[in-house]
N, C-alpha and C positions, 0 to 999 in steps of 0.2 A: 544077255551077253555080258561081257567081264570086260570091263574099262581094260586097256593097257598104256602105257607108258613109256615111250623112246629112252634111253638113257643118259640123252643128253639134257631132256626135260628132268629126268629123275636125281641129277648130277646138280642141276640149277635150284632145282627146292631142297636139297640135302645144303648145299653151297646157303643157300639162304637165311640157313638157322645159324650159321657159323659170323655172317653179316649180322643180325639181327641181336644176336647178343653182344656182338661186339668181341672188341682185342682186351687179354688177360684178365678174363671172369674168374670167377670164383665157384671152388666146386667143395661142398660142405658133406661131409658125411655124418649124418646124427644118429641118434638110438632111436626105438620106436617106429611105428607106421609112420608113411607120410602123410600131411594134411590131406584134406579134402581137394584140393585145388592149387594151383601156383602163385594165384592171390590171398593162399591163407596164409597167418601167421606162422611162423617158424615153429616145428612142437620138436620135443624129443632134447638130449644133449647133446649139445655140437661136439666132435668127438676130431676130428682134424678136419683143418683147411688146406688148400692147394689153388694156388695162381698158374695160371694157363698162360701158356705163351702168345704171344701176339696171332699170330697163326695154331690155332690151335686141334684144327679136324685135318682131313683129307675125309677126299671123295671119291668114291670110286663102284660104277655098276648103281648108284643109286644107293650104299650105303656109307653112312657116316661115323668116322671111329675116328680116336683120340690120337693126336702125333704124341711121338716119343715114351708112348708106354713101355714100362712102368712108369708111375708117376709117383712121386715120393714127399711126406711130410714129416711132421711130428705129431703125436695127437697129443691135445691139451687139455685132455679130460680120460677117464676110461668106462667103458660100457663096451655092449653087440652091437654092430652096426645095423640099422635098418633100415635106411634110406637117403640119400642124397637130395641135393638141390643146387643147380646149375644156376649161379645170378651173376648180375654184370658186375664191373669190374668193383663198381663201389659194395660191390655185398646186399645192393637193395632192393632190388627188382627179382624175385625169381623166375628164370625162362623154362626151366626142365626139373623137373623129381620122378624118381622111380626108385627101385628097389635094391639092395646090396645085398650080397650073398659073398662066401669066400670064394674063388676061384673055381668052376666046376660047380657051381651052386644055383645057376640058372638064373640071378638077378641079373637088373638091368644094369648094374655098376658091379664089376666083381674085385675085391680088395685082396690082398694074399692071404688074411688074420681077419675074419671077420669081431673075432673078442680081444679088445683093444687096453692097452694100458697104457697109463697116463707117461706119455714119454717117450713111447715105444715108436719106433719107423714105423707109418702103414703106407703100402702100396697100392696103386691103382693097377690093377694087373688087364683088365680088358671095360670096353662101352664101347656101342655101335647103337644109330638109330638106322633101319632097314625103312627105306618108302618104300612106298605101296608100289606092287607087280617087279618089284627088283627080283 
């Protein structure tokens, strides 16, 4: 049989992760794979940063996506982007990494420019995490 999930339980663990890391984390886009794990050190070039707003998900149906997208920096380095890292607001802790693609690219963070110049605006154009049976 196949577990299912109400959506106000699916609503409450998406809600969870937005508690959990707390109000205006940090979201890093660098070159390279991501680490092995969210406890490894940081690999690749940090490529731009962005501060999240105090409130910074909605939930809905069990899925989790970013308010106010796009979301806009500078980068301070230039490279491809290849993967992200969600940490609290001090930059220390990371809670989430996955993968960056440009818009239509099937990553788990999608950027407008995934090839980045030192200076250049990049946007955050789409993120969603999906619980399970949403």
């Amino acid at each position: 049989m196949t577990i299912q999930m109400g959506a106000t339980l699916r609503n409450a663990r998406s809600a969870a992760i937005e508690t959990t890391i707390g109000t205006t984390p940090k979201i890093q886009i660098r070159t390279g794979a991501q680490p092995a794990n969210c406890a490894a050190a940081d690999s690749g070039t940090l490529l731009a940063e962005f501060t999240l707003p105090s409130d910074w998900s909605t939930q809905a149906s069990g899925v989790l996506t970013f308010s106010g997208v796009p979301l806009s920096a500078t980068a301070g380095a230039a490279g491809t982007a290849g993967h992200y890292r969600i940490k609290d607001s001090a930059g220390t802790t990371t809670h989430i990494q996955g993968s960056v693609t440009a818009t239509g690219g099937g990553g788990d963070l999608t950027v407008d420019n995934a090839v980045i110049a030192s200076g250049q605006t990049v946007q955050i154009t789409g993120w969603t995490i999906t619980e399970g049976n949403a």
